[in-house]
PyMOL commands that place a pseudoatom at each C-alpha (Angstrom):
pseudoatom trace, name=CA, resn=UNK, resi=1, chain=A, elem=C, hetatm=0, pos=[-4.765, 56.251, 18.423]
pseudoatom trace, name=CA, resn=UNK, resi=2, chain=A, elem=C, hetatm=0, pos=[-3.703, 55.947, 21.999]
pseudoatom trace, name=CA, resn=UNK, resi=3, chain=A, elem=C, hetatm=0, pos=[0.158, 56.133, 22.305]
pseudoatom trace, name=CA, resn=UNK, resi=4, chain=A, elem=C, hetatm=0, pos=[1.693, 52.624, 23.325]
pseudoatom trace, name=CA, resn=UNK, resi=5, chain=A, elem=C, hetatm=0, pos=[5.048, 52.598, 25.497]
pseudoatom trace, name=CA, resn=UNK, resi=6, chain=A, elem=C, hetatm=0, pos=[7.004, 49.569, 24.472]
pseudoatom trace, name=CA, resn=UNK, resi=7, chain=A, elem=C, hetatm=0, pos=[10.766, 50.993, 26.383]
pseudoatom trace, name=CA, resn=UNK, resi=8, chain=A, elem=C, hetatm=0, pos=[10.942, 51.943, 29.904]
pseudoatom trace, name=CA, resn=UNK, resi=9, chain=A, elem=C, hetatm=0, pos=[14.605, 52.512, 28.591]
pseudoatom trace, name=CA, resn=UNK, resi=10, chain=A, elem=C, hetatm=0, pos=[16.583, 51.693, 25.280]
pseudoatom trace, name=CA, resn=UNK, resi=11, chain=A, elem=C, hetatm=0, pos=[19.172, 50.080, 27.119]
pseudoatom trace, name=CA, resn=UNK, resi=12, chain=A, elem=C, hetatm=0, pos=[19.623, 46.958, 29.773]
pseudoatom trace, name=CA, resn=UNK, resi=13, chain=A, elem=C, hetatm=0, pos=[20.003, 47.891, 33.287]
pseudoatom trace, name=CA, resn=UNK, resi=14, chain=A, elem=C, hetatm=0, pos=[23.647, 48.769, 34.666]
pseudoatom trace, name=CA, resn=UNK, resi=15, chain=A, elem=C, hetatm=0, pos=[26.866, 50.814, 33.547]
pseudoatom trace, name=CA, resn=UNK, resi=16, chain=A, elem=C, hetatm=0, pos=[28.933, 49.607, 30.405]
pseudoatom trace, name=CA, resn=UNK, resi=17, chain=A, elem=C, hetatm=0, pos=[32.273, 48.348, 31.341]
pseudoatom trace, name=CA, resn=UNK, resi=18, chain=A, elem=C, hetatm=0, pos=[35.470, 50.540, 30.830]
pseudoatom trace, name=CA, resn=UNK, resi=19, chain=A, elem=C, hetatm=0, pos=[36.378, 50.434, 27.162]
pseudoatom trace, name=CA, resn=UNK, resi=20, chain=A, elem=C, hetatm=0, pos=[39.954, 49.157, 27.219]
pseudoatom trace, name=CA, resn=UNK, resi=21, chain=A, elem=C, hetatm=0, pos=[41.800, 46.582, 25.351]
pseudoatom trace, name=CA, resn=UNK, resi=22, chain=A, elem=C, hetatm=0, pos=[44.438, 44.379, 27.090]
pseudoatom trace, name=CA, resn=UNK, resi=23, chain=A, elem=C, hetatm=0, pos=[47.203, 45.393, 24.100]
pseudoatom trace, name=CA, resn=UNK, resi=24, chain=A, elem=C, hetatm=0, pos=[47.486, 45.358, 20.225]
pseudoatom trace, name=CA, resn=UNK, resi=25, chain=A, elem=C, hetatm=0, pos=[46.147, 41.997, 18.866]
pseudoatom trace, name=CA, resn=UNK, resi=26, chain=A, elem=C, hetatm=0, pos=[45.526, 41.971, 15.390]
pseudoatom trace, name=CA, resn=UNK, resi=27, chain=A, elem=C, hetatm=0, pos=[43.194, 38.929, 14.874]
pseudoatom trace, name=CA, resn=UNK, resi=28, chain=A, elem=C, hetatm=0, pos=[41.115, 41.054, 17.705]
pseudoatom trace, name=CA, resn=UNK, resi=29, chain=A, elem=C, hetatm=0, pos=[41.084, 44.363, 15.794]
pseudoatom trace, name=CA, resn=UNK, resi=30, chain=A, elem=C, hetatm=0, pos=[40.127, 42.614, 12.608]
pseudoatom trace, name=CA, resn=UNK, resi=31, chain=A, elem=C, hetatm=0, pos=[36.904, 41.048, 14.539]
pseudoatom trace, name=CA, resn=UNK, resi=32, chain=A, elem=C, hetatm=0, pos=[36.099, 44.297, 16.604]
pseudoatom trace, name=CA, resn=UNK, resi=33, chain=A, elem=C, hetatm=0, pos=[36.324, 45.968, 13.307]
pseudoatom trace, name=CA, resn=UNK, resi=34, chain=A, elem=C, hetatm=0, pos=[33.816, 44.202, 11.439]
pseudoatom trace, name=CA, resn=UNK, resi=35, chain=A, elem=C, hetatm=0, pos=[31.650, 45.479, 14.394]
pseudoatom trace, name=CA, resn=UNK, resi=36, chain=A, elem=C, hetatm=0, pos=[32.462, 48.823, 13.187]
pseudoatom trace, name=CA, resn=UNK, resi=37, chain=A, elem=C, hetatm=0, pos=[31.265, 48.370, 9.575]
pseudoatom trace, name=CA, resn=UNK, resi=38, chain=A, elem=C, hetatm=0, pos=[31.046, 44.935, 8.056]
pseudoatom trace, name=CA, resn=UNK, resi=39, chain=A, elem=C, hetatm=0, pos=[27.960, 43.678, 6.827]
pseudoatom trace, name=CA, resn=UNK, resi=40, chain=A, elem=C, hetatm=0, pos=[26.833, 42.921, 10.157]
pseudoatom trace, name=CA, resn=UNK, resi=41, chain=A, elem=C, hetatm=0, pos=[27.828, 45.879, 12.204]
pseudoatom trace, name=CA, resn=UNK, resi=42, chain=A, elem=C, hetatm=0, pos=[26.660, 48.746, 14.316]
pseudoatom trace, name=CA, resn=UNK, resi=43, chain=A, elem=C, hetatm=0, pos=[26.824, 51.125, 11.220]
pseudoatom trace, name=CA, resn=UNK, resi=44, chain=A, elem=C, hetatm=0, pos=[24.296, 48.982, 9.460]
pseudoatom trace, name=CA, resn=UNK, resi=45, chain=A, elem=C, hetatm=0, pos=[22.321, 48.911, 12.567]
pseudoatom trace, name=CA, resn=UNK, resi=46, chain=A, elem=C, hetatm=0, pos=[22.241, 52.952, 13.217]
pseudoatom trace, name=CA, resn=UNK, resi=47, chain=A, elem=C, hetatm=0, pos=[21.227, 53.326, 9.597]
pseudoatom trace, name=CA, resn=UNK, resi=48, chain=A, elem=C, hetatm=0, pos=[18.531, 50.391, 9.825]
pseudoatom trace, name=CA, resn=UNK, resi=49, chain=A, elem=C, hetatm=0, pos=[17.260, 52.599, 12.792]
pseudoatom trace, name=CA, resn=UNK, resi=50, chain=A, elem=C, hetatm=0, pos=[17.662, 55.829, 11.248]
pseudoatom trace, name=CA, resn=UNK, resi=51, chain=A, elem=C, hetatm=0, pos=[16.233, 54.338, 7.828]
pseudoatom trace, name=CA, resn=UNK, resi=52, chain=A, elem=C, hetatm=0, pos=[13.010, 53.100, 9.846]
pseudoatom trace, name=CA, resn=UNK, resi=53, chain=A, elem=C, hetatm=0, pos=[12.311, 56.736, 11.434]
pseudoatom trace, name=CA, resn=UNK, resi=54, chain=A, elem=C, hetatm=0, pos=[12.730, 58.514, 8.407]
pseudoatom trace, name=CA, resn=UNK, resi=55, chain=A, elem=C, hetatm=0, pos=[9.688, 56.197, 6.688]
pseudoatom trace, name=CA, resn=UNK, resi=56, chain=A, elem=C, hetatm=0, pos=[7.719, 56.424, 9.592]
pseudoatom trace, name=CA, resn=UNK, resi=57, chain=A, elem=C, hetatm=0, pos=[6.471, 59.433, 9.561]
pseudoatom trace, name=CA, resn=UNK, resi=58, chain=A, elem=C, hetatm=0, pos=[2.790, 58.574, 10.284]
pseudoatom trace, name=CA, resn=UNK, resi=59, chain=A, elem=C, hetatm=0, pos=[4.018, 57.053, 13.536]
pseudoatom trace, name=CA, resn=UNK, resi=60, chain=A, elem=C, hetatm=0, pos=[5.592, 59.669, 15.860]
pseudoatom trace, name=CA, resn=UNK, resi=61, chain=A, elem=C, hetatm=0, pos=[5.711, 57.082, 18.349]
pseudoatom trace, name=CA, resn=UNK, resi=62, chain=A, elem=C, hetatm=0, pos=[7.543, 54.571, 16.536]
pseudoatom trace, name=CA, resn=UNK, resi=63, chain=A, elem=C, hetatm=0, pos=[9.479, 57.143, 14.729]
pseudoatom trace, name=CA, resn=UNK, resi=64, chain=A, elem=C, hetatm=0, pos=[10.957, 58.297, 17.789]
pseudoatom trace, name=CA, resn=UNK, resi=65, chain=A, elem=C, hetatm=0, pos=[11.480, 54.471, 19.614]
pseudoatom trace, name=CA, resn=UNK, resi=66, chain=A, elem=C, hetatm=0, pos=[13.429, 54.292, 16.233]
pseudoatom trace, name=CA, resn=UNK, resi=67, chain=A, elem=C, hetatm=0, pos=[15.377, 57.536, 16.577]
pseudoatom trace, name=CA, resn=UNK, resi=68, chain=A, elem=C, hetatm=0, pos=[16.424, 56.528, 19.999]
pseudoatom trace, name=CA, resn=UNK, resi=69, chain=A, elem=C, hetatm=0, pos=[17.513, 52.998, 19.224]
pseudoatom trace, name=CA, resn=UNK, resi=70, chain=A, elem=C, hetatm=0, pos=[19.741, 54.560, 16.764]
pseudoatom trace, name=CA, resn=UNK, resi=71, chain=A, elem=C, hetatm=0, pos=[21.438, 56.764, 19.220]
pseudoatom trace, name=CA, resn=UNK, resi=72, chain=A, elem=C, hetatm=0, pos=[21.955, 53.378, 21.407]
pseudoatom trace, name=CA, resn=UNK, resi=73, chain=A, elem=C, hetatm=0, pos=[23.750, 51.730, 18.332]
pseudoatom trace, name=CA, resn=UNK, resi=74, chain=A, elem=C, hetatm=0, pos=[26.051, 55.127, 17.549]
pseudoatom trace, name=CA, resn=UNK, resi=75, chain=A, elem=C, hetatm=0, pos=[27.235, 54.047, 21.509]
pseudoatom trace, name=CA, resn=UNK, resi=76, chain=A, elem=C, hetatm=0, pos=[27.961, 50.955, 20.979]
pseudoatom trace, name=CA, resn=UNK, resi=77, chain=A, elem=C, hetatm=0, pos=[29.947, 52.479, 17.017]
pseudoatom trace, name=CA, resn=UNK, resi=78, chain=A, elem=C, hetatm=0, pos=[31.770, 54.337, 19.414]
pseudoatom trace, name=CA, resn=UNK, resi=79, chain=A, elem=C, hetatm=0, pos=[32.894, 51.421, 21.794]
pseudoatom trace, name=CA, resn=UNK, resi=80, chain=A, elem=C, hetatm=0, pos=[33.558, 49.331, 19.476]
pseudoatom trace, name=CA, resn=UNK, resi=81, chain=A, elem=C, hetatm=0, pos=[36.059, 51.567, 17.049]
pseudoatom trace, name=CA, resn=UNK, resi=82, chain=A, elem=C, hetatm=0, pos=[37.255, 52.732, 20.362]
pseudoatom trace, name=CA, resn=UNK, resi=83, chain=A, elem=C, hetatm=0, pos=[38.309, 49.180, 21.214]
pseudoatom trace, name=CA, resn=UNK, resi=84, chain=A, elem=C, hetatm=0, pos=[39.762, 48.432, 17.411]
pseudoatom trace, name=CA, resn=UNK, resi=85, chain=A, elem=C, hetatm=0, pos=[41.904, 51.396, 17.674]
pseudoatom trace, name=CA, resn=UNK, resi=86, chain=A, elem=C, hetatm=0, pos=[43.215, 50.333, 20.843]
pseudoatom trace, name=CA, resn=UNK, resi=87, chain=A, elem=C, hetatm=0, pos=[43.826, 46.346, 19.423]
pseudoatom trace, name=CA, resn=UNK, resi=88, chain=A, elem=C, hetatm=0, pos=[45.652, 48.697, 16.504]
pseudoatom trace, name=CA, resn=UNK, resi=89, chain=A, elem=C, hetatm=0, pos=[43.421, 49.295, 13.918]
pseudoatom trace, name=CA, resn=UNK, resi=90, chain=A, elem=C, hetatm=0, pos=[42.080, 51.886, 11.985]
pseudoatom trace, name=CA, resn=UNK, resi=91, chain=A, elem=C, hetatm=0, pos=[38.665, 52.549, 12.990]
pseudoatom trace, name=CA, resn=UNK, resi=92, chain=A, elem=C, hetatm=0, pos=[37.512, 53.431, 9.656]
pseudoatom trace, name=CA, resn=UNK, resi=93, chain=A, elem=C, hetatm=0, pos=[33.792, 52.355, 8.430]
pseudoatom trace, name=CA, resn=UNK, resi=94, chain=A, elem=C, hetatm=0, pos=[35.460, 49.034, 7.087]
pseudoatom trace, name=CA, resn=UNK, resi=95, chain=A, elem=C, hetatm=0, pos=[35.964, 45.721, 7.700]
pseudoatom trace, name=CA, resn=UNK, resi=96, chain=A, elem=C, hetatm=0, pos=[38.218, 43.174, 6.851]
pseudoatom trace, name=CA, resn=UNK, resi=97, chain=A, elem=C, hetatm=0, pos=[37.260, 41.149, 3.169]
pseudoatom trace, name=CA, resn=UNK, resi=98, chain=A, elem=C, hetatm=0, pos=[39.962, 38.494, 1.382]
pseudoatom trace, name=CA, resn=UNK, resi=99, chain=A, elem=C, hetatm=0, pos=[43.067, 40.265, 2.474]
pseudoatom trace, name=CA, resn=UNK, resi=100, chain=A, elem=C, hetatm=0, pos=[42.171, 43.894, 2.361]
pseudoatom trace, name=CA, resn=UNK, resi=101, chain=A, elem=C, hetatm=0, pos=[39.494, 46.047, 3.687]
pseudoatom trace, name=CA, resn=UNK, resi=102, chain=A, elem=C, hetatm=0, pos=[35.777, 46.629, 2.756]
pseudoatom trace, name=CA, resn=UNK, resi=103, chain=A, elem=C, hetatm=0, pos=[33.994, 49.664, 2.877]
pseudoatom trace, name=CA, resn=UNK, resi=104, chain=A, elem=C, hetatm=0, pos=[31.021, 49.926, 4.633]
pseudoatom trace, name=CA, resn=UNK, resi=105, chain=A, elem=C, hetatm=0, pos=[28.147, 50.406, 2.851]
pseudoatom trace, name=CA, resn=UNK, resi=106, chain=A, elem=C, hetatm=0, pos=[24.523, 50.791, 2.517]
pseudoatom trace, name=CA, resn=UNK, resi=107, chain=A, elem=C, hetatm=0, pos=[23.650, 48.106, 0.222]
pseudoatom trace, name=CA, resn=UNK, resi=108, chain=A, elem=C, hetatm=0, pos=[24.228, 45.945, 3.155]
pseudoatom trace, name=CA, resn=UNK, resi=109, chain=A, elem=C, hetatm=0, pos=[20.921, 46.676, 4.128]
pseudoatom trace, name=CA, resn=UNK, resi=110, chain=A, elem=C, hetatm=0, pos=[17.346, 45.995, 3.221]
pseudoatom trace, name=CA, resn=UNK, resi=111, chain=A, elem=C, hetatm=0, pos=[14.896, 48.551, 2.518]
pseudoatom trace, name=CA, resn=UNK, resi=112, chain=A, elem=C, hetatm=0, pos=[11.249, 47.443, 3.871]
pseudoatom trace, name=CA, resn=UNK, resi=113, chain=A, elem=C, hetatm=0, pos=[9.213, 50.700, 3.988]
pseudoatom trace, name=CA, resn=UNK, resi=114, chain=A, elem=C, hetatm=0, pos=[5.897, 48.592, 5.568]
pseudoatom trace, name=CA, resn=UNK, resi=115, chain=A, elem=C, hetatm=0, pos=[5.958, 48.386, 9.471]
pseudoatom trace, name=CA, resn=UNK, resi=116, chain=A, elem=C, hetatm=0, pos=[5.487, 44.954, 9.667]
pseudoatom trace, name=CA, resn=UNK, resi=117, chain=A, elem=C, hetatm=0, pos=[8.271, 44.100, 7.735]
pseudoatom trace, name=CA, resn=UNK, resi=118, chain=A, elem=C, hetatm=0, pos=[10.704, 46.156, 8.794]
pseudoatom trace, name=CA, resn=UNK, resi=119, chain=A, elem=C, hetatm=0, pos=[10.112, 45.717, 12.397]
pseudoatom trace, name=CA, resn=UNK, resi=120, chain=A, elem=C, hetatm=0, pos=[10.728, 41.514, 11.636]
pseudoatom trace, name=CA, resn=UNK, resi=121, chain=A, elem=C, hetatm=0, pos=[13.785, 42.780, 9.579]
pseudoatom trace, name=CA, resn=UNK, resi=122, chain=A, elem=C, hetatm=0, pos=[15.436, 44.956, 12.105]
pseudoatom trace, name=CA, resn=UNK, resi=123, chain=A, elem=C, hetatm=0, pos=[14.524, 41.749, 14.657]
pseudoatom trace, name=CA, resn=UNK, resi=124, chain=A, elem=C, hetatm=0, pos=[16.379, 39.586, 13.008]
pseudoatom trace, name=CA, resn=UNK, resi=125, chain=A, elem=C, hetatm=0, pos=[19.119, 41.748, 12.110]
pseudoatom trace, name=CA, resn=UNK, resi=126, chain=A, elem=C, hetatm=0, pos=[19.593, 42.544, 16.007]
pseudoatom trace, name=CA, resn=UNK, resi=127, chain=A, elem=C, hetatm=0, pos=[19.534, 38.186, 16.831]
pseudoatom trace, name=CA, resn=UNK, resi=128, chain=A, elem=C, hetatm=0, pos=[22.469, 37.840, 13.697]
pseudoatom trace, name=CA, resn=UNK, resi=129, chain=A, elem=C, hetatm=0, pos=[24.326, 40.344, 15.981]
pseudoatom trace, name=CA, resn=UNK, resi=130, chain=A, elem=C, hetatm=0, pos=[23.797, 38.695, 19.280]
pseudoatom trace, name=CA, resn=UNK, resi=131, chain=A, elem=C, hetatm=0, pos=[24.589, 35.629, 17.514]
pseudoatom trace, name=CA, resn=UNK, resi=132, chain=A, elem=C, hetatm=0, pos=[27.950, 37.118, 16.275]
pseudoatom trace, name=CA, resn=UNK, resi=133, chain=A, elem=C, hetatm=0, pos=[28.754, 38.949, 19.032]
pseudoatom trace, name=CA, resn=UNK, resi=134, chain=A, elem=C, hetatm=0, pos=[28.601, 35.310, 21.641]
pseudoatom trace, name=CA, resn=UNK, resi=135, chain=A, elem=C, hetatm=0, pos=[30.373, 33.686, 18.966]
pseudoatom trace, name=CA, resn=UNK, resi=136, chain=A, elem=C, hetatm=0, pos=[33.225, 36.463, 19.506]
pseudoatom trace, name=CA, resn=UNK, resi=137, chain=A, elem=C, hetatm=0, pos=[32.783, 35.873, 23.542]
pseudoatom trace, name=CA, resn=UNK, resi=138, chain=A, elem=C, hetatm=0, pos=[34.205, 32.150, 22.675]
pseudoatom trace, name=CA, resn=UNK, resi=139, chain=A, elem=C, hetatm=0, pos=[37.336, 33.339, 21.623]
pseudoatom trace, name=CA, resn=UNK, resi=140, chain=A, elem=C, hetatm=0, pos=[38.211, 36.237, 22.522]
pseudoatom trace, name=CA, resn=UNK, resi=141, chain=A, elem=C, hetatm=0, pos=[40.141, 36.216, 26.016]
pseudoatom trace, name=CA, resn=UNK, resi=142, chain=A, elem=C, hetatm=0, pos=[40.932, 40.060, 26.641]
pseudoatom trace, name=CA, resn=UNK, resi=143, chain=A, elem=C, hetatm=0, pos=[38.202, 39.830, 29.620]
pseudoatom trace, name=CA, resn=UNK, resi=144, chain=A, elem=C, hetatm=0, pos=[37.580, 43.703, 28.755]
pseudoatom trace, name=CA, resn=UNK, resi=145, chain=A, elem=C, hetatm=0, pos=[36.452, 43.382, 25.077]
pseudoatom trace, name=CA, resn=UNK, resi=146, chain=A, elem=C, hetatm=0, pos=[34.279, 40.492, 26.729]
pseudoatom trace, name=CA, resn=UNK, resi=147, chain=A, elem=C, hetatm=0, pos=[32.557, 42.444, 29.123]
pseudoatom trace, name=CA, resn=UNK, resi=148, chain=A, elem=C, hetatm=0, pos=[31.911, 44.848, 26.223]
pseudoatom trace, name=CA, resn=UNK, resi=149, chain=A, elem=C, hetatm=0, pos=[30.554, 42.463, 24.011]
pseudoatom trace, name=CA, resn=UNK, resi=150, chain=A, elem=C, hetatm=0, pos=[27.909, 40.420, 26.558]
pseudoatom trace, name=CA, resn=UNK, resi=151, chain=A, elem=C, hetatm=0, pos=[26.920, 44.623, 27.950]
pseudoatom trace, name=CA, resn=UNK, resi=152, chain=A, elem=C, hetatm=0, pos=[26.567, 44.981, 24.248]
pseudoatom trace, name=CA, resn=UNK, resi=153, chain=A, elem=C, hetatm=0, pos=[24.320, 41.908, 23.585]
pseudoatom trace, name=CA, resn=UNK, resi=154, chain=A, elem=C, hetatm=0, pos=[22.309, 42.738, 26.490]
pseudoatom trace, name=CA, resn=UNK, resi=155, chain=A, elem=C, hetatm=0, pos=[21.436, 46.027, 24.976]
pseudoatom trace, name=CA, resn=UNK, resi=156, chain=A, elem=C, hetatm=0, pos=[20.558, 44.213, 21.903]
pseudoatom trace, name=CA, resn=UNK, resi=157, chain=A, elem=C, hetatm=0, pos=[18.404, 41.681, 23.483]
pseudoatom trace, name=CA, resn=UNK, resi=158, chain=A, elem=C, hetatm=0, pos=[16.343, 44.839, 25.202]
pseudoatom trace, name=CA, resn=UNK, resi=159, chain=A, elem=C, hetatm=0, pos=[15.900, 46.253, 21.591]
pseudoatom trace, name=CA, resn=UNK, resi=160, chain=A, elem=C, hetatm=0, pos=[14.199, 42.898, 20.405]
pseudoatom trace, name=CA, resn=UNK, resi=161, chain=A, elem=C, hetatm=0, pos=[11.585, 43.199, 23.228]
pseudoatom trace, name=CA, resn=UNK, resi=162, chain=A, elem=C, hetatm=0, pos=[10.923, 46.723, 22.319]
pseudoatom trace, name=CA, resn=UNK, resi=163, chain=A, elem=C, hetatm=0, pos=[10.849, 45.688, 18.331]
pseudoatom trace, name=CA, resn=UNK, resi=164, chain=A, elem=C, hetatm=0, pos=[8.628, 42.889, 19.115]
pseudoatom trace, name=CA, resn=UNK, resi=165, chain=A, elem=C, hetatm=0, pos=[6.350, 45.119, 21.710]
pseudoatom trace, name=CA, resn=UNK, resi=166, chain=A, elem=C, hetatm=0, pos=[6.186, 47.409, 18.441]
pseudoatom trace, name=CA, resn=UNK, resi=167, chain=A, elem=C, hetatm=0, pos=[5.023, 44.283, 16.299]
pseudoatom trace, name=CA, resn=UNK, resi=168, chain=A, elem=C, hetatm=0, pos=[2.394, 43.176, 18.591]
pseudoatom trace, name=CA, resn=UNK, resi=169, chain=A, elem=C, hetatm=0, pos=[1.315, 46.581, 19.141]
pseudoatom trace, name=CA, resn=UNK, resi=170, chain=A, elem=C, hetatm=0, pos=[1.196, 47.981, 15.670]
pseudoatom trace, name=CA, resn=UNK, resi=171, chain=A, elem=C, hetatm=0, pos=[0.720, 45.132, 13.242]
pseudoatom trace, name=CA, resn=UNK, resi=172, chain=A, elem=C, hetatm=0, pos=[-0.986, 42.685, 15.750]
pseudoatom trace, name=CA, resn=UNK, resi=173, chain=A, elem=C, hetatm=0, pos=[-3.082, 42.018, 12.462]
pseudoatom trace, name=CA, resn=UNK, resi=174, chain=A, elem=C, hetatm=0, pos=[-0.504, 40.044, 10.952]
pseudoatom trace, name=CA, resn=UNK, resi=175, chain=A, elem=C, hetatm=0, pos=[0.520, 36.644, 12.171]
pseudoatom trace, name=CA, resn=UNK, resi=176, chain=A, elem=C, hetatm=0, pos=[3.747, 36.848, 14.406]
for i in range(1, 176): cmd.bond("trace and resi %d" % i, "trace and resi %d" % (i + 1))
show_as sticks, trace
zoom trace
């Protein structure tokens, strides 16, 4: 099989902006934090990634896409528990549920082993984030953690053209 290129690069164009919060602010670190490791997070996106290599196997090439999408989403893990440590949180794998903390954890995720299916999983996984991470844009006035968020969605928004490039390229048999 001929060896199709779906990323000139993993992320969007330009330099991230300086990770640095304005000052401690709590309601901030609790939202930052569930970028860390709620249910929607960049934990459950590097282990979507990682998941999604390690059945792949018969696919180098998408194996490897994979691989490096994953080390894009343990950057963007490191900004953001960066940033929640700075608001004044603990940047644990946790976010915050009914008054405490919840662990991250793996049952957040789905398992689809079939190319097809995980490649329109991990697609819509990445628009819930860009979805949650604009609806944090609205509110959140520390102009840093803004500029963090929108360099953030832009790298997401480059991994759904490479997803869907993989789609059409791989499983152009089923309907998109």
């Amino acid at each position: 099989m001929e060896e199709i290129s779906c990323a000139a690069s993993y992320t969007a164009p330009g330099p991230y902006p300086e990770v640095r919060a304005a000052g401690k602010n709590q309601r901030y670190g609790q939202a930052i934090l569930s970028n860390v490791g709620g249910n929607v997070s960049e934990m459950g996106a590097v282990a979507r990634y990682l998941y999604g290599r390690f059945t792949q196997e018969g696919r180098p090439e998408v194996a490897e896409c994979l691989s490096h999408l994953a080390i894009v989403e343990m950057h963007h893990l490191s900004i953001f528990s960066e940033l929640a440590r700075q608001l004044g949180e603990d940047p644990r794998l946790w976010s915050p549920f009914r008054g405490g903390r919840r662990y991250w954890t793996p049952e957040y995720l789905s398992y689809p082993r079939c190319l097809d299916q995980l490649l329109r999983y991990t697609i819509d996984e990445e628009k819930t984030t860009i979805q949650k991470y604009r609806q944090q844009t609205l509110w959140i006035k520390d102009e840093n953690i803004t500029a963090n968020l929108r360099r953030i969605i832009a790298d997401e928004e480059v991994h759904i053209e490479i997803l869907t490039c993989l789609l059409e390229s791989y499983c152009s048999h089923t309907s998109l």
